[in-house]
Backbone bond lengths (Angstrom), bond angles and torsions (degrees), N, CA, C in turn:
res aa  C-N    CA-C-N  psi(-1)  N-CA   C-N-CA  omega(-1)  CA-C   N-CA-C  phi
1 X - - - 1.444 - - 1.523 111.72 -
2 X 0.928 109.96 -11.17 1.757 112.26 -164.14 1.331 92.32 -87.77
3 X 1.776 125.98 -21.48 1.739 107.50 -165.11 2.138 95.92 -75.84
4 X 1.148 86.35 -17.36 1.325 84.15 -171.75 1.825 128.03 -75.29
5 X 1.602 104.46 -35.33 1.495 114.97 141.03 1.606 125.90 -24.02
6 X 1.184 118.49 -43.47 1.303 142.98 -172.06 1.208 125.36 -65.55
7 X 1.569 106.06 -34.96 1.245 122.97 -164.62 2.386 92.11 -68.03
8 X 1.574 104.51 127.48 1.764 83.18 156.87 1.430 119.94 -83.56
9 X 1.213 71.27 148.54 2.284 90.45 173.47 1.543 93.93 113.52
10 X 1.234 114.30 -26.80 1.704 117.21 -157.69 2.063 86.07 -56.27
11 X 1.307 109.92 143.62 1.733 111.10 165.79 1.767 95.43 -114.69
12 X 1.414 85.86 132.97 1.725 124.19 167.11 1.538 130.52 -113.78
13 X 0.943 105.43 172.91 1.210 108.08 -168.80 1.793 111.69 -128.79
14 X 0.971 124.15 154.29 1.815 112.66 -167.18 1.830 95.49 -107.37
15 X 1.339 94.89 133.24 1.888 105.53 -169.95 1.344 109.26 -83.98
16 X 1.981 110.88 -27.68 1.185 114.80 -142.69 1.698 104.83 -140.97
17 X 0.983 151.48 138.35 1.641 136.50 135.67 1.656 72.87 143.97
18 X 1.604 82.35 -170.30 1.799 118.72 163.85 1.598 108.74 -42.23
19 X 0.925 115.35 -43.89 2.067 118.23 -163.96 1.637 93.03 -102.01
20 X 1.366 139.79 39.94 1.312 143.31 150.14 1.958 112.62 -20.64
21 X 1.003 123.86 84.94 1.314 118.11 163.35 1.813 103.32 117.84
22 X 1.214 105.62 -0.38 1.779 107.06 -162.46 1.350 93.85 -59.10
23 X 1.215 119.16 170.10 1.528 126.73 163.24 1.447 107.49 -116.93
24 X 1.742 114.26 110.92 1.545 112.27 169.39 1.224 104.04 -97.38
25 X 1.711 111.47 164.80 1.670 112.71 143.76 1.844 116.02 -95.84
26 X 1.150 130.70 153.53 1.094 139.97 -142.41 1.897 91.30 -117.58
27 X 1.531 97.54 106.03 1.667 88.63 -168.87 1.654 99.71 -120.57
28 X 1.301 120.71 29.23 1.496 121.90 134.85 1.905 112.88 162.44
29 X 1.095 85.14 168.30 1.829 94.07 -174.91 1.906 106.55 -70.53
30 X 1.303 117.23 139.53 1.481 103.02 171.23 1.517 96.11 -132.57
31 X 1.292 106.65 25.81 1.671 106.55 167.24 1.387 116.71 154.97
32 X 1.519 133.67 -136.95 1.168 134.23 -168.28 1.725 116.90 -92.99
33 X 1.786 73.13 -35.50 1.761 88.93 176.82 1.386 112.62 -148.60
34 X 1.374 108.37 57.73 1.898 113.72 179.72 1.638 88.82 -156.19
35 X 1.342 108.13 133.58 1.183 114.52 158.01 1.970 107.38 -138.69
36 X 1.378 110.53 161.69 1.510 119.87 -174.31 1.184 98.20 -102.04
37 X 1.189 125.49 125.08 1.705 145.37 175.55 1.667 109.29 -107.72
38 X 1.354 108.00 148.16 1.210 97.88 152.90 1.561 108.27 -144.25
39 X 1.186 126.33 -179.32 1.900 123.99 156.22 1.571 106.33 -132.52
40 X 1.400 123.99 20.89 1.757 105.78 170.11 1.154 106.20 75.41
41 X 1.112 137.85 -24.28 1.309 110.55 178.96 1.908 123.72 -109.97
42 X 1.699 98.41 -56.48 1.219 87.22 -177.95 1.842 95.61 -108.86
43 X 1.373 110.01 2.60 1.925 114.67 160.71 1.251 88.78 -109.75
44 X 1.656 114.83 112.16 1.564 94.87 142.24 1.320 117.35 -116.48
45 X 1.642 109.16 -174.00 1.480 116.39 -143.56 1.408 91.85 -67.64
46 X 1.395 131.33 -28.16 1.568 97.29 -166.41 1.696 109.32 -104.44
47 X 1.209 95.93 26.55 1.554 110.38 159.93 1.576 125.25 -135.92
48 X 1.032 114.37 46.96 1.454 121.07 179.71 1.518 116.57 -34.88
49 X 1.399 120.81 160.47 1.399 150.65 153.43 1.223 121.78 -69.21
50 X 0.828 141.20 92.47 1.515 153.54 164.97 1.444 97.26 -48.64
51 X 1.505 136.30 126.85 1.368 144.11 155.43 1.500 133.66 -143.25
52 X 1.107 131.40 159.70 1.463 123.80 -145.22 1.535 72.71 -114.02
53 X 1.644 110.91 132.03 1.696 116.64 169.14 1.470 112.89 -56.74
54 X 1.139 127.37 -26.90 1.570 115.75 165.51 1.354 134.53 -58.40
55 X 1.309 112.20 -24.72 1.326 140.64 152.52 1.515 120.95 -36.28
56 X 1.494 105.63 -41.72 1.397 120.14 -152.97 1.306 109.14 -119.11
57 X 1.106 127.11 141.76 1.778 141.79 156.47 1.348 125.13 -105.85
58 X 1.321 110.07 138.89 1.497 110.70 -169.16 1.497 97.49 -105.98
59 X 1.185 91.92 152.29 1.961 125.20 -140.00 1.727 81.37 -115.06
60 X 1.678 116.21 -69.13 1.451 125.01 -123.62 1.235 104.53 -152.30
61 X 1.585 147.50 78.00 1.524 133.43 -173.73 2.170 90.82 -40.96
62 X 1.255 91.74 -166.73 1.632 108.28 -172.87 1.761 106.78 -87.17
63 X 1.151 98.95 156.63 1.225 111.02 177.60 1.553 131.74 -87.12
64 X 1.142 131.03 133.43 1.840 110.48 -150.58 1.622 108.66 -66.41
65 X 1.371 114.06 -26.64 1.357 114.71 170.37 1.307 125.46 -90.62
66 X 1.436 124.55 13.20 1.245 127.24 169.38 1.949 97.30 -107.84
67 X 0.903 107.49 -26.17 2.061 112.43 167.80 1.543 87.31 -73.50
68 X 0.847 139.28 -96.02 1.329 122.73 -159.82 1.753 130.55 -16.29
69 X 1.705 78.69 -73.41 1.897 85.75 170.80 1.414 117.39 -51.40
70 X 1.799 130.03 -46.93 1.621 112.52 -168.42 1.815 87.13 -82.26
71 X 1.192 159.10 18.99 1.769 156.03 161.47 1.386 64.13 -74.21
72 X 1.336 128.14 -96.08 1.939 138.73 -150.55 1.662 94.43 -38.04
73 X 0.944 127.57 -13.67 1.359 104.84 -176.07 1.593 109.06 66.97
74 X 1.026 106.64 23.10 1.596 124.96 164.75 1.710 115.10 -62.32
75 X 1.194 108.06 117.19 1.873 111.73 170.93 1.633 102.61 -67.35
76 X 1.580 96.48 144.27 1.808 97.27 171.72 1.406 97.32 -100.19
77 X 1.401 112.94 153.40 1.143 150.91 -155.93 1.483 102.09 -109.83
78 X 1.703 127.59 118.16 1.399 108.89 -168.68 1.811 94.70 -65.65
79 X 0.988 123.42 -4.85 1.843 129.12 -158.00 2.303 78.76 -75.89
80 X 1.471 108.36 -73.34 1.203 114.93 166.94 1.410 109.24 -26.88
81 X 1.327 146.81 -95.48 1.348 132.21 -179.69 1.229 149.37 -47.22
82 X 1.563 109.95 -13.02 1.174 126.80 134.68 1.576 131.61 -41.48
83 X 1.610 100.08 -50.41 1.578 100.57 -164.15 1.359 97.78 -85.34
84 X 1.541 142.74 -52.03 1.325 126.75 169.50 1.432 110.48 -48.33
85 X 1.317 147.72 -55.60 1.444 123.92 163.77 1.651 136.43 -14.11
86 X 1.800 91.52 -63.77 1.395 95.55 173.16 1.411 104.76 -88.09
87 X 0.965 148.25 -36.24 1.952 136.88 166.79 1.797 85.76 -20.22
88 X 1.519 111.50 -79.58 1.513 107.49 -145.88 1.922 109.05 -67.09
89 X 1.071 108.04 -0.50 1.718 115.36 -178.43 1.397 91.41 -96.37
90 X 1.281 142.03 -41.65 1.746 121.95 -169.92 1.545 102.46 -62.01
């Protein structure tokens, strides 16, 4: 289950720490078992969260238009991680 954490764009959820239940999006791999999350608001994208995938549960594989944009080498937009957040909460 953890290769799947991995995937970016994938949205998770935090199992463990201070942010118990937050919902991040997962905006890239930094190893076997660390990936950088953010949610736009109090992570934003150009300050990510460092988290150990055990930590984390997956909510949501990625969205086909959020794979597209990081293929483009597209920057996320905390406005972008916001709106897939709340997309998957309505």
């Amino acid at each position: 289950m953890a290769n799947l954490l991995l995937l970016p764009g994938a949205l998770v959820t935090s199992r463990a720490g201070r942010d118990l239940g937050t919902l991040y999006v997962v905006l890239e791999a930094l190893g076997p078992d660390r990936v950088a999350v953010a949610d736009g608001k109090t992570r934003r994208a150009a300050k990510p969260k460092v988290k150990n995938v055990r930590h984390l549960a997956l909510v949501a594989g990625p969205s086909t238009d959020l794979v597209k944009k990081l293929e483009n080498r597209q920057a996320l937009t905390d406005e972008d991680l916001r709106s897939i957040i709340q997309g998957y909460q309505l």
